[in-house]
MDAnalysis code that builds the backbone (N, CA, C; Angstrom):
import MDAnalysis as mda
import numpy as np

u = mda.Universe.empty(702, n_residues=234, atom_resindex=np.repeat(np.arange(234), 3), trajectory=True)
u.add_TopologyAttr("name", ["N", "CA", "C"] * 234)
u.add_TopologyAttr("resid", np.arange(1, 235))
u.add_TopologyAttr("resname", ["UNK", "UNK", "UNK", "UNK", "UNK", "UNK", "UNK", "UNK", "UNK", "UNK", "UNK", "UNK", "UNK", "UNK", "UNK", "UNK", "UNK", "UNK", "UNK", "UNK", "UNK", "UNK", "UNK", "UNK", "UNK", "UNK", "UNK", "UNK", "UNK", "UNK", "UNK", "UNK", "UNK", "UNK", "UNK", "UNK", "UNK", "UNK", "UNK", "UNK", "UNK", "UNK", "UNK", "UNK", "UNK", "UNK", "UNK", "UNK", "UNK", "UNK", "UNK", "UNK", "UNK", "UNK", "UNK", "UNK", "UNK", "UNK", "UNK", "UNK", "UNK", "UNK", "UNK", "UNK", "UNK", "UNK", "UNK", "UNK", "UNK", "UNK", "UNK", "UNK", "UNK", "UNK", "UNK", "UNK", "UNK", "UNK", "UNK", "UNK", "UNK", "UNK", "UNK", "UNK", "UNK", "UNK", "UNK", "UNK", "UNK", "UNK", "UNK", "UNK", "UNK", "UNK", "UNK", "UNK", "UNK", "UNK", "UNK", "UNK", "UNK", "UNK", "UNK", "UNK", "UNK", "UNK", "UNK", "UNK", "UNK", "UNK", "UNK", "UNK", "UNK", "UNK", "UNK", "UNK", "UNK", "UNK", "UNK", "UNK", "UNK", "UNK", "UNK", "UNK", "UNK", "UNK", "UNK", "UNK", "UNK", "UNK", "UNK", "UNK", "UNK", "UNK", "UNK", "UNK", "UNK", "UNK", "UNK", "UNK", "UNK", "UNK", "UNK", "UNK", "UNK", "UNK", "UNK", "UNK", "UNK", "UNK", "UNK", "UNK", "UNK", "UNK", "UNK", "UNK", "UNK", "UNK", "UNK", "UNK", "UNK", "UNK", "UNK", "UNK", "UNK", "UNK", "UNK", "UNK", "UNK", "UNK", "UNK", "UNK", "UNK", "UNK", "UNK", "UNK", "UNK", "UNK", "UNK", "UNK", "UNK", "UNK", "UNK", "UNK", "UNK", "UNK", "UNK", "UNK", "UNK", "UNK", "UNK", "UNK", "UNK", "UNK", "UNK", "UNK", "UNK", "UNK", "UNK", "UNK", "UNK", "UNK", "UNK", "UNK", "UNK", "UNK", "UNK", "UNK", "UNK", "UNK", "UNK", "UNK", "UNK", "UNK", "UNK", "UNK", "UNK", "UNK", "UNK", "UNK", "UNK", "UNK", "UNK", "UNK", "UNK", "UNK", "UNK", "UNK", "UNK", "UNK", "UNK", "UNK", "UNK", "UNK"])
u.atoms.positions = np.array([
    [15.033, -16.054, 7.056],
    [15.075, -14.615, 6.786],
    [15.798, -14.358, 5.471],
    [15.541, -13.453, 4.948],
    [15.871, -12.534, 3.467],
    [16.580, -11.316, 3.556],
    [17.893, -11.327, 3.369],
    [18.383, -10.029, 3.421],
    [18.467, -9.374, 2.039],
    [18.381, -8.054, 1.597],
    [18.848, -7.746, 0.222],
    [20.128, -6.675, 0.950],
    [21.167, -6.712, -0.260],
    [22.060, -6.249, 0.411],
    [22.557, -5.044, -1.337],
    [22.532, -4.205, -1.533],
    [22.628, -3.513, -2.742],
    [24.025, -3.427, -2.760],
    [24.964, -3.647, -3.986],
    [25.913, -3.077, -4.797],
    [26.424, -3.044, -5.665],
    [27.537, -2.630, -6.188],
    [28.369, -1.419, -7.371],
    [28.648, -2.709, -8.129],
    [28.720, -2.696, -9.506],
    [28.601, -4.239, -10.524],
    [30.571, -4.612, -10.140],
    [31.439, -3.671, -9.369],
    [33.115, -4.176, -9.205],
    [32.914, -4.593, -8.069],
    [31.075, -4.743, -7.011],
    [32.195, -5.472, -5.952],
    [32.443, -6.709, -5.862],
    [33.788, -7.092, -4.937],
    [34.001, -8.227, -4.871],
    [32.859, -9.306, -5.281],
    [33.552, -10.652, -5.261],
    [32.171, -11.879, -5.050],
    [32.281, -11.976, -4.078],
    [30.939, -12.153, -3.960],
    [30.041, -11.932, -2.792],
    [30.492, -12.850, -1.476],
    [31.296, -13.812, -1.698],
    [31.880, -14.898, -0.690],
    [32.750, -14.393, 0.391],
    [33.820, -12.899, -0.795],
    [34.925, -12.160, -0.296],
    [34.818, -11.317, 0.344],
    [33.509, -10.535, 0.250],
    [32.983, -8.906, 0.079],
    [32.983, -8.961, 1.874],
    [33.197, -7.897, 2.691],
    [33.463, -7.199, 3.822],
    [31.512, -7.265, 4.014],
    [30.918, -6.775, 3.237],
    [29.533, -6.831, 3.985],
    [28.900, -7.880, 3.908],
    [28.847, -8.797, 3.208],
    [28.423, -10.281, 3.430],
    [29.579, -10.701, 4.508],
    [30.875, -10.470, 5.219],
    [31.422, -11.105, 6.515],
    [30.810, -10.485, 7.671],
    [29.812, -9.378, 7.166],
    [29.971, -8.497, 8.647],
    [28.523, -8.344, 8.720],
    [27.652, -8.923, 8.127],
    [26.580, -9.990, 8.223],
    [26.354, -10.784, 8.650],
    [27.254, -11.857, 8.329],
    [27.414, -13.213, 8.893],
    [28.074, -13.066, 10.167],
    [28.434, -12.454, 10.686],
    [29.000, -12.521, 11.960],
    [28.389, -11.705, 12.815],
    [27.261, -10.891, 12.525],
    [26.239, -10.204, 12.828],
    [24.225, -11.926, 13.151],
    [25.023, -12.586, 12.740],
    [24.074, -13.913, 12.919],
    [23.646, -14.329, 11.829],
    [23.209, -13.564, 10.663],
    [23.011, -14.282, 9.360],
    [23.729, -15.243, 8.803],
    [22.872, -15.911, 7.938],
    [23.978, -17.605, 7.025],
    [24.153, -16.810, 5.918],
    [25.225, -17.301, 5.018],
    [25.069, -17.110, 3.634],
    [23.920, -16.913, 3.126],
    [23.145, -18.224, 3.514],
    [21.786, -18.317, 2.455],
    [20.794, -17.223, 2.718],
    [20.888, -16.311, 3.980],
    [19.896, -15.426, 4.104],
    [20.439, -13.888, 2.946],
    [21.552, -14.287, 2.575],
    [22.074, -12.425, 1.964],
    [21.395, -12.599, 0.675],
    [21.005, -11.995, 0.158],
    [20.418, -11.920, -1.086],
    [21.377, -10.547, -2.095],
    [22.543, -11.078, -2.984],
    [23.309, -10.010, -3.273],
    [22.754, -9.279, -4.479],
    [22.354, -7.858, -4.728],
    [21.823, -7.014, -5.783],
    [22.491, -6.481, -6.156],
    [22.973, -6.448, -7.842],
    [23.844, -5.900, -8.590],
    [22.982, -5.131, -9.417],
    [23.776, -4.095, -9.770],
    [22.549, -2.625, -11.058],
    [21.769, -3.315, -11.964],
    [20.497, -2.926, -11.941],
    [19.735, -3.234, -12.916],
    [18.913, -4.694, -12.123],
    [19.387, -5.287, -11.207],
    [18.398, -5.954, -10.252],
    [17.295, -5.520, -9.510],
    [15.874, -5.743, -10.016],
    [14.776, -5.007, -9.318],
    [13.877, -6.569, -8.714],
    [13.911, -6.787, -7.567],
    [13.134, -7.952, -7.260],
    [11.514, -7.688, -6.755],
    [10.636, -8.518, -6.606],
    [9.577, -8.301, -6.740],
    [9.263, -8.749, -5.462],
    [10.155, -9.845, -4.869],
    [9.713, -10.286, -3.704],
    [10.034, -9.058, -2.232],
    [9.258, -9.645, -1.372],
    [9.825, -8.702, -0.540],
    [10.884, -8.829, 0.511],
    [11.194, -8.645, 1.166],
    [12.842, -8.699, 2.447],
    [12.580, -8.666, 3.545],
    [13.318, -9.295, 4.691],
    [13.090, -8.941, 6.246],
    [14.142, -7.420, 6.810],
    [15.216, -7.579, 6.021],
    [15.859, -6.117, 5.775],
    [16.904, -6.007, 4.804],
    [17.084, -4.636, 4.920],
    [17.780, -4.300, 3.336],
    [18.718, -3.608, 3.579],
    [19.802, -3.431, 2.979],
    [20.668, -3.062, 3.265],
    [21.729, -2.547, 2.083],
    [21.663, -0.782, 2.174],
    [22.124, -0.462, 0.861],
    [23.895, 0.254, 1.008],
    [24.334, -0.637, 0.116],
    [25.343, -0.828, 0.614],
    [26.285, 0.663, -0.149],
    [27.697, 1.020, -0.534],
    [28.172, 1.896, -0.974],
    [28.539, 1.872, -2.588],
    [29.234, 2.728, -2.978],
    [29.532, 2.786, -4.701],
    [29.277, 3.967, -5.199],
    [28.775, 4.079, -6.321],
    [29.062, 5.591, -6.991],
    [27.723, 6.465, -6.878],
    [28.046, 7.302, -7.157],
    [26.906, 8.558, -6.682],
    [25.776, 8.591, -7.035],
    [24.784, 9.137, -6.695],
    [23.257, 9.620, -6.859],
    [23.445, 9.903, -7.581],
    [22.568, 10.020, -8.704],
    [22.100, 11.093, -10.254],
    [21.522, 12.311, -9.392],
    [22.357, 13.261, -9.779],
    [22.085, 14.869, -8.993],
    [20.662, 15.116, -9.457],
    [20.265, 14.436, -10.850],
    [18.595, 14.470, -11.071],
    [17.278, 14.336, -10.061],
    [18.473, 13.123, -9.579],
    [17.210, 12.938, -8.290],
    [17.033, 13.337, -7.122],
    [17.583, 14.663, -7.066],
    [16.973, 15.603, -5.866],
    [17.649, 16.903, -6.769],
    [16.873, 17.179, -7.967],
    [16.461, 18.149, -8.629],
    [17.878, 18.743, -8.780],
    [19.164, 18.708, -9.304],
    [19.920, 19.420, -9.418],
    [20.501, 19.123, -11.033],
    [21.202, 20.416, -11.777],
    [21.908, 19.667, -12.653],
    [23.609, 19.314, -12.423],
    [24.159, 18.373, -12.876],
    [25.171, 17.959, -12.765],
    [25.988, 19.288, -12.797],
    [26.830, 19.623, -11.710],
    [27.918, 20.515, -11.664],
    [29.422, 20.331, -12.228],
    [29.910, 20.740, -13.440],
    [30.589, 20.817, -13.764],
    [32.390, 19.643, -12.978],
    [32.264, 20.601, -12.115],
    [34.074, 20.331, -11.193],
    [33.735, 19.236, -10.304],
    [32.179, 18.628, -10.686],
    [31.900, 17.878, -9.592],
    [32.682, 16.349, -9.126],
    [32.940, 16.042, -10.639],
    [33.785, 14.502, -10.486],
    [32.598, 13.501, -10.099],
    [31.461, 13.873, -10.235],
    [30.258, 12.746, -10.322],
    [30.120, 11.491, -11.129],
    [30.212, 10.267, -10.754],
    [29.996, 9.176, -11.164],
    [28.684, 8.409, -11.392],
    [27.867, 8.146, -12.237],
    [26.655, 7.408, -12.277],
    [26.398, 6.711, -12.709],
    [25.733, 5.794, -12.299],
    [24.841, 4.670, -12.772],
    [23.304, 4.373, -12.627],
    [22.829, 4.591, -13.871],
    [21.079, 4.733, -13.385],
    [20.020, 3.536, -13.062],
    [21.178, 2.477, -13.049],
    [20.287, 1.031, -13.171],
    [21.159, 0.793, -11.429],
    [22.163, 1.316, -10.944],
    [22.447, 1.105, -9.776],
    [21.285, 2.116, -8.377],
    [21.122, 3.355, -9.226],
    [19.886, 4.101, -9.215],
    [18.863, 3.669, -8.387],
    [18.063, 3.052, -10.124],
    [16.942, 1.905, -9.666],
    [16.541, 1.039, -8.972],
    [17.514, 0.181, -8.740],
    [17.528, -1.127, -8.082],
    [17.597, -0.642, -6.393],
    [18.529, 0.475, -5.987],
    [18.364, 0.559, -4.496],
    [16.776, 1.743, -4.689],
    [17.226, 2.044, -5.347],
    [15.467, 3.551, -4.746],
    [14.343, 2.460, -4.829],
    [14.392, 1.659, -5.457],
    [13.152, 0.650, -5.772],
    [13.166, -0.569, -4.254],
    [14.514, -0.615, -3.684],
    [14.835, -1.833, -3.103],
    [13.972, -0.985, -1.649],
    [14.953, 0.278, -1.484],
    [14.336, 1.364, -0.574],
    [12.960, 1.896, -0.318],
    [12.681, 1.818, -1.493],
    [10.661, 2.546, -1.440],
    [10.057, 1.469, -0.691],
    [10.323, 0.237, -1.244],
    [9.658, -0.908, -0.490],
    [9.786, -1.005, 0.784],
    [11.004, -1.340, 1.421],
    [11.126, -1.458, 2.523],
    [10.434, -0.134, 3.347],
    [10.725, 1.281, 3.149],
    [10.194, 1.904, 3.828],
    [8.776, 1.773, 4.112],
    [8.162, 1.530, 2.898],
    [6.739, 1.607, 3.055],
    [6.100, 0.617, 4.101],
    [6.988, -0.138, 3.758],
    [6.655, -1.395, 4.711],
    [7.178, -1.806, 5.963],
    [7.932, -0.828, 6.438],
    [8.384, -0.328, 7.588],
    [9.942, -1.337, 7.728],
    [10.412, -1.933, 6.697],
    [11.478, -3.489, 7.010],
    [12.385, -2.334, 7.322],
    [13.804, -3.172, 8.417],
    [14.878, -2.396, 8.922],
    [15.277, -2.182, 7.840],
    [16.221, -0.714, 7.762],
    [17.172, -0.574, 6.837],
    [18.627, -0.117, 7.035],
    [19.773, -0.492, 6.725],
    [21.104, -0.443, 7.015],
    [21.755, 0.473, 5.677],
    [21.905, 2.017, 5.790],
    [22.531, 2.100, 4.579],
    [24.134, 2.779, 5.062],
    [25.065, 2.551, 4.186],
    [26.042, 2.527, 3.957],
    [26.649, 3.333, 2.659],
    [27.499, 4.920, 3.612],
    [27.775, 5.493, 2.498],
    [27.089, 5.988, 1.161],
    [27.144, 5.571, 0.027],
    [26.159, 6.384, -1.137],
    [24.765, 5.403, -0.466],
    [24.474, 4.890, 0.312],
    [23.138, 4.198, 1.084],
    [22.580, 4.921, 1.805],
    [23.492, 5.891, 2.581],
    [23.179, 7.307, 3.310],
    [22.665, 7.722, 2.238],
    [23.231, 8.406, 1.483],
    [22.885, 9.586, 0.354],
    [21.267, 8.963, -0.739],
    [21.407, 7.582, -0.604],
    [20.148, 7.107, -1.250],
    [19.068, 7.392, -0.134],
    [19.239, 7.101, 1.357],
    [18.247, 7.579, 1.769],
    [18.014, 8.843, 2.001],
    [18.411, 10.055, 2.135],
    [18.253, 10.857, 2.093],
    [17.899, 11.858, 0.581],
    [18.114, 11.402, -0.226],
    [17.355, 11.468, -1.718],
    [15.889, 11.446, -1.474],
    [15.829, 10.205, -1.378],
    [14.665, 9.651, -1.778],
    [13.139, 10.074, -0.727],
    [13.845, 10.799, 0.466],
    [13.067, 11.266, 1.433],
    [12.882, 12.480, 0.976],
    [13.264, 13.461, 0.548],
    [13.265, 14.382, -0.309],
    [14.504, 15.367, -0.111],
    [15.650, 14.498, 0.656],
    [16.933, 16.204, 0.703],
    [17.439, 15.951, -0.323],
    [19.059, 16.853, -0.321],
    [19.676, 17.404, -1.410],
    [21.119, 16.297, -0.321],
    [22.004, 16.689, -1.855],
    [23.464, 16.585, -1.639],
    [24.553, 17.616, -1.907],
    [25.648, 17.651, -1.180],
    [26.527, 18.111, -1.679],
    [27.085, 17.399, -2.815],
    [27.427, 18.113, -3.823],
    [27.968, 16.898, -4.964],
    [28.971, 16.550, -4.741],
    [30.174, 17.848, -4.877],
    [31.446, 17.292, -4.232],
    [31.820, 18.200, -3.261],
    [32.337, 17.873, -2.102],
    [33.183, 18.250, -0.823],
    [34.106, 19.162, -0.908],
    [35.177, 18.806, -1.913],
    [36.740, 19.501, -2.098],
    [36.341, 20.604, -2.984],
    [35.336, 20.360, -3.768],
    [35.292, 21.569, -4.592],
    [34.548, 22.864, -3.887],
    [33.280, 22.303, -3.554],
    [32.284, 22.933, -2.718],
    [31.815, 23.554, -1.239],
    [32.793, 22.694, -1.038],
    [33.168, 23.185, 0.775],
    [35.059, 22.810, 1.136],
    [35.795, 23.689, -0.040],
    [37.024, 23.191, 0.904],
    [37.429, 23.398, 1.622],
    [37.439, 23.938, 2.866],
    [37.291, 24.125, 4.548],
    [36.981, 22.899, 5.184],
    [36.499, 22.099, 4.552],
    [35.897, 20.848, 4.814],
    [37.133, 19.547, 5.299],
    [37.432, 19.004, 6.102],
    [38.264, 17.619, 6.471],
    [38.254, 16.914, 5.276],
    [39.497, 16.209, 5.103],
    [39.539, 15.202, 3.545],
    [38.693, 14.179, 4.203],
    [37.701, 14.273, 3.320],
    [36.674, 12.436, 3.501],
    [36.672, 11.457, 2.447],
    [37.975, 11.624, 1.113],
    [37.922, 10.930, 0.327],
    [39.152, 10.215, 0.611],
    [39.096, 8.876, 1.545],
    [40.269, 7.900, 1.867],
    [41.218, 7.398, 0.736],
    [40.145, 7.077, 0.006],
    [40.754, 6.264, -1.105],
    [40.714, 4.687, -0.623],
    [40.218, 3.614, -1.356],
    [40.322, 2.228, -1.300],
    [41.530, 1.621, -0.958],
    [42.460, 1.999, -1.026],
    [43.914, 1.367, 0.125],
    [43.524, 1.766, 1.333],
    [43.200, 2.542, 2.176],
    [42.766, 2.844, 3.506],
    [41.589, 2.451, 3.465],
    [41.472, 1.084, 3.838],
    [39.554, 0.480, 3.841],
    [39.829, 0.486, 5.433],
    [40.581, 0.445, 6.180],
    [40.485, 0.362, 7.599],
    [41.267, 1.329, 8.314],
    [41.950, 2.149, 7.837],
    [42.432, 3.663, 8.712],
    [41.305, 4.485, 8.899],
    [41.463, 4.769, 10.342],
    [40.780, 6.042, 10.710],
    [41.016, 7.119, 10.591],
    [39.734, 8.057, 9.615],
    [40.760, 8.979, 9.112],
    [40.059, 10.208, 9.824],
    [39.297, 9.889, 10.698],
    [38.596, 10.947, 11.737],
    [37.891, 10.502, 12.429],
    [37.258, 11.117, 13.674],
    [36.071, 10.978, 14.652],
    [34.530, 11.408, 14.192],
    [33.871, 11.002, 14.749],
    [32.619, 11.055, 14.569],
    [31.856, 11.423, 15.640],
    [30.966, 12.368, 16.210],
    [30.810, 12.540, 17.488],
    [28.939, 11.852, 17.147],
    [28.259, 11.122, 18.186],
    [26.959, 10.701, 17.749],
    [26.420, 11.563, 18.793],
    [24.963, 11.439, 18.208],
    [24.006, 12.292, 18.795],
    [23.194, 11.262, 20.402],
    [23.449, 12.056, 21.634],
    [23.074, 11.126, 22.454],
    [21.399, 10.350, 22.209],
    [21.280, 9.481, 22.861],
    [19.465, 9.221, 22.583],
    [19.360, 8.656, 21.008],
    [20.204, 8.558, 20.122],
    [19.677, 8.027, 19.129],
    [20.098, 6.481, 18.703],
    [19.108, 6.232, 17.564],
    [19.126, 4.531, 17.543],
    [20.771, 3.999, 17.370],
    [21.461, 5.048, 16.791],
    [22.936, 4.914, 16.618],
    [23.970, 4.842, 17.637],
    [23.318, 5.658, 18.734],
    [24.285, 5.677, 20.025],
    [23.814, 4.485, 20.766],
    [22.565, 3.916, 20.872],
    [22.308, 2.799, 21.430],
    [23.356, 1.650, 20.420],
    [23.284, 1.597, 19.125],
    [23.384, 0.384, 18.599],
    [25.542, 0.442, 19.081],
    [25.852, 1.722, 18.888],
    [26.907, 1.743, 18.995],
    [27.833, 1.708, 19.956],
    [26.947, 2.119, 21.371],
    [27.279, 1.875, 22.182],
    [28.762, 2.788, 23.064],
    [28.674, 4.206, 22.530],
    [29.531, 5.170, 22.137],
    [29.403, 6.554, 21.591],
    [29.776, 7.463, 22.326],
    [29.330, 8.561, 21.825],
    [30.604, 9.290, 20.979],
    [31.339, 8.790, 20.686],
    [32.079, 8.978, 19.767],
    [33.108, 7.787, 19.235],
    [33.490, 7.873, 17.997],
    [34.073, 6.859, 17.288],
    [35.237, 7.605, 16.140],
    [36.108, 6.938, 15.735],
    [37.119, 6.898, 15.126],
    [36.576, 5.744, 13.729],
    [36.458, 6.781, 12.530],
    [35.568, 6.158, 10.899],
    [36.488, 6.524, 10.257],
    [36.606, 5.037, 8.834],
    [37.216, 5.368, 7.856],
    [36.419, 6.323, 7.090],
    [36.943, 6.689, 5.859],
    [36.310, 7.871, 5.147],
    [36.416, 7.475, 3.608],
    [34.950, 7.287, 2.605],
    [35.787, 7.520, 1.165],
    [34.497, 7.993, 0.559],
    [34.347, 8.997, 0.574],
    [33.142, 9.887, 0.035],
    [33.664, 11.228, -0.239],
    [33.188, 11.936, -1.171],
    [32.806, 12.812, -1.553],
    [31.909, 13.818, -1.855],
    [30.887, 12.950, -1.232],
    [29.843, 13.854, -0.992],
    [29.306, 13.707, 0.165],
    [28.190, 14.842, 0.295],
    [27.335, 14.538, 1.223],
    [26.277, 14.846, 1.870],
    [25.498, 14.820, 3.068],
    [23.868, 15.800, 3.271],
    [24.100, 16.618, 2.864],
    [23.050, 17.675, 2.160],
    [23.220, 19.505, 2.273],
    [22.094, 19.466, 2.843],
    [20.904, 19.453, 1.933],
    [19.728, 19.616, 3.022],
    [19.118, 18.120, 3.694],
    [19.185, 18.240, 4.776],
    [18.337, 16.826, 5.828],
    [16.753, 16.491, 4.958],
    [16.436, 15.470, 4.756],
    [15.328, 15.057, 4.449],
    [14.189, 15.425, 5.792],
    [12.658, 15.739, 5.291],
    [11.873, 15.419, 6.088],
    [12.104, 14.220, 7.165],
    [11.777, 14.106, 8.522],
    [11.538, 12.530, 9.178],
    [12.797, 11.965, 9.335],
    [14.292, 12.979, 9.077],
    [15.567, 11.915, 9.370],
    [15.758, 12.949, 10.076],
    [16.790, 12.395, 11.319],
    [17.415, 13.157, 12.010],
    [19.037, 12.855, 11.734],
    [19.459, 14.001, 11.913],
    [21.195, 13.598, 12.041],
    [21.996, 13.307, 13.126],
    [22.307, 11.786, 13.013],
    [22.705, 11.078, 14.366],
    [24.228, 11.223, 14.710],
    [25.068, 11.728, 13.688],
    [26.391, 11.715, 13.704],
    [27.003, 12.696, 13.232],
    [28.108, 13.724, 13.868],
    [28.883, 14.635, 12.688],
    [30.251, 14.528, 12.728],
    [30.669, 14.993, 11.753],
    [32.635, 14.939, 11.730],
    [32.904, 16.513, 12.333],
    [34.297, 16.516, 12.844],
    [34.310, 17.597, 13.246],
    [34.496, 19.205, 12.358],
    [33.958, 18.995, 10.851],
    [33.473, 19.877, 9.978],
    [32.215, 20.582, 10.266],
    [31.425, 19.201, 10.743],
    [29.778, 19.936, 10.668],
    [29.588, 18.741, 9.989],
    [29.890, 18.387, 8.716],
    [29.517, 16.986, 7.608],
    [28.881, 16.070, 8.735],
    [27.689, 15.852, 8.401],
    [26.574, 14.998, 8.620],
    [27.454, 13.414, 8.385],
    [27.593, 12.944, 9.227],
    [27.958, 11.240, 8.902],
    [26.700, 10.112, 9.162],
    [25.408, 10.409, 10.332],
    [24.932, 9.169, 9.934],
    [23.396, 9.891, 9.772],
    [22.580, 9.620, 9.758],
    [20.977, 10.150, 10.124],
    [20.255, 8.665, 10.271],
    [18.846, 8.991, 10.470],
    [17.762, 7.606, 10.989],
    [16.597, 8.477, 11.082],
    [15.928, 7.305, 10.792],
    [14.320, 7.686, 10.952],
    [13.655, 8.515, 12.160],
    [12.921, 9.195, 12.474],
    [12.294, 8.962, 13.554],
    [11.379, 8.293, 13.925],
    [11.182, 8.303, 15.376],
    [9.841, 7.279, 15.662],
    [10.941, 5.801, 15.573],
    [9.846, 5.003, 15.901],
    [9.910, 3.358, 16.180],
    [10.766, 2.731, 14.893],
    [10.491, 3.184, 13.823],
    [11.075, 2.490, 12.506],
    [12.795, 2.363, 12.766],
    [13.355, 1.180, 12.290],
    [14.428, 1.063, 12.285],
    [15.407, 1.025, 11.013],
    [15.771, 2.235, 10.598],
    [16.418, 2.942, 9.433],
    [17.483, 3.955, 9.511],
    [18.900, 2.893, 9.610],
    [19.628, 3.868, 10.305],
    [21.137, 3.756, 9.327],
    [21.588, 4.963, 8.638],
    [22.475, 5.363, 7.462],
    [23.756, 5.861, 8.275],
    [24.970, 5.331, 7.904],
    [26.335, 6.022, 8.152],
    [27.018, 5.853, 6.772],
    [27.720, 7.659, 6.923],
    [28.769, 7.844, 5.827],
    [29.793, 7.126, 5.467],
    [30.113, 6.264, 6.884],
    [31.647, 5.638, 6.672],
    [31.297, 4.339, 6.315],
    [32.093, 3.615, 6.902],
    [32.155, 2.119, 5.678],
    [32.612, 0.953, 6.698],
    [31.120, 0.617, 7.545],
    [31.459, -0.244, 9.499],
    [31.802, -1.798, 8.803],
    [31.436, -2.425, 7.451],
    [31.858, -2.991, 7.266],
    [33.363, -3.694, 6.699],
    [34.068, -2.434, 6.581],
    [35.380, -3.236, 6.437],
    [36.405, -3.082, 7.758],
    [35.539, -2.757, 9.142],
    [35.953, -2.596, 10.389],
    [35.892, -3.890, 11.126],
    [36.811, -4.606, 10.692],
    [35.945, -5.921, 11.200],
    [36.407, -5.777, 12.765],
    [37.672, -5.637, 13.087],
    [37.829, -5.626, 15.072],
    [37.571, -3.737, 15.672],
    [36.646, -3.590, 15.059],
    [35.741, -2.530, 15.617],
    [34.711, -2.475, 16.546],
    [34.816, -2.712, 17.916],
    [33.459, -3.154, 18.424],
    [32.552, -2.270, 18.267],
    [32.259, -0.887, 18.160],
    [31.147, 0.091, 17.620],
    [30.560, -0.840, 16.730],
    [31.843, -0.941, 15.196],
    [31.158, -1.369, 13.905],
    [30.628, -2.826, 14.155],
    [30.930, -3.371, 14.740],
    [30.218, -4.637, 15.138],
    [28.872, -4.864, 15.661],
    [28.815, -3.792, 16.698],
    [27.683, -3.661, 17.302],
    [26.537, -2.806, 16.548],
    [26.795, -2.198, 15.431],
    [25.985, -1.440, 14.429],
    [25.557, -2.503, 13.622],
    [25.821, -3.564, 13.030],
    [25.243, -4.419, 12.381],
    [24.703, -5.797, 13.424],
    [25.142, -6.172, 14.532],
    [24.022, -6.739, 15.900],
    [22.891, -6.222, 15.196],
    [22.998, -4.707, 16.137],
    [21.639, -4.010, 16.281],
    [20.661, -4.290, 15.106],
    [21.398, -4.135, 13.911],
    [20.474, -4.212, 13.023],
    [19.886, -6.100, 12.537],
    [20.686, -6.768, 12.998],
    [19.996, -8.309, 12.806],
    [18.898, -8.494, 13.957],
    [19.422, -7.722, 15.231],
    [18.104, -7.616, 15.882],
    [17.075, -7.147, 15.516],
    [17.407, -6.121, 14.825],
    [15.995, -5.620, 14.581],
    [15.072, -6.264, 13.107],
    [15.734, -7.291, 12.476],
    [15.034, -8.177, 11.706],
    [14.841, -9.141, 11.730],
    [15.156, -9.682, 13.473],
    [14.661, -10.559, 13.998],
    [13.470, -10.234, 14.960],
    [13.359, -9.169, 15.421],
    [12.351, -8.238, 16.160],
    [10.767, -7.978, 15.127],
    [11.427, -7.344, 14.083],
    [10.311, -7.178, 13.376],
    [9.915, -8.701, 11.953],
    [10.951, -9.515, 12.353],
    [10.393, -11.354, 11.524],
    [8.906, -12.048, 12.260],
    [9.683, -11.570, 13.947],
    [8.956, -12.135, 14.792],
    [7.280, -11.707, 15.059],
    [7.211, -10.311, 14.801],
    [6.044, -9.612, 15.257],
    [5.036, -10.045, 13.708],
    [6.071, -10.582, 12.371],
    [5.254, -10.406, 11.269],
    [4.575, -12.115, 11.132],
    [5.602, -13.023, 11.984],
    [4.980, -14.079, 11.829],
    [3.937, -14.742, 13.045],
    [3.749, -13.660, 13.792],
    [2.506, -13.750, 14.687],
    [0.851, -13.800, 13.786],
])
């Protein structure tokens, strides 16, 4: 099996990195992660993909112009490489795991919007920007939506998530539902509907390593690219 796993050109090497451990302990080897840094567009295709976190959407790509107070960060070759990594897989139905700005890529690319920034734009809003020293404090609950692929994988209808975002849904894409909220209203995970297995959280399950939720959110998802390896090599 082939995993692609998308991220930000500072993260760790890949030996160190929290989502290549929480992979591998999810059943994958090393040799199955396939790590994508900006400006990586591969041609081959994946058994699943998995877009991982880092800096923001280009507000371009769900029609907005950059807002001023927004504190928006971009990269257009980090852009590319997941919307390109993403088009594929969807089309082709492969699982997908996104993570944080992986949420916000899928929901782009389906056609919603974002909030750009949180504190500016909704400050009524719970702080969801942790900051990278808190990679494992919980800095709120998450309540999930019963019946969805998230409450199965998670095994829990509510959870305790770190937080380091700043943005987030405004408008829901066509075909996603919202599987998770903070107790703001802020949208934390959404997923496909129907059979496809494409399922996005705001928070960050990989640097949860004695989390059994976050554990069981990346299971689910090696199952399901062992589920759909199996049906493709029939």
């Amino acid at each position: 099996m082939r995993i692609a796993l998308t991220v930000d050109r500072d993260e760790v090497p890949a030996e160190t990195s929290d989502y290549v451990r929480a992979l591998m302990a999810a059943g994958f080897s090393r040799q199955d992660i396939v790590v994508l840094t900006p400006g990586q567009v591969p041609t081959e295709a994946f058994d699943g993909v998995v877009l991982g976190g880092g800096v923001d959407v280009d507000p371009a790509r769900y029609g907005q112009a950059l807002k001023p107070a927004a504190n928006v960060e971009v990269d257009p070759e980090r852009d590319a490489t997941d919307i390109a990594v993403f088009e594929r897989a969807w089309r082709e139905e492969t699982p997908i795991l996104g993570i944080c700005r992986g949420l916000q890529v899928v929901n782009v690319v389906l056609g919603g919007t974002l909030v750009q920034d949180l504190p500016s734009q909704r400050p009524a809003a719970l702080p969801h920007e942790g900051g990278p020293k808190h990679r494992t404090r919980r800095d709120h609950d998450v309540r999930i939506t019963a019946g969805t692929k998230l409450a199965s994988a998670a095994g829990t209808g509510q959870m305790g998530v770190n937080s380091r975002h700043h943005q987030a849904v405004d408008r829901l894409a066509p075909g996603l539902t919202a599987s998770a909220q903070a107790p703001d209203g802020t949208v934390e995970a959404v997923e496909a509907a129907g059979r496809r297995w494409c399922v996005a959280v705001q928070w960050h399950p990989e640097n949860l390593a004695d989390d059994p939720p976050s554990r069981r959110l990346f299971e689910a998802f090696a199952r399901a690219v062992a589920e759909r390896s199996a049906v493709a090599a029939r």
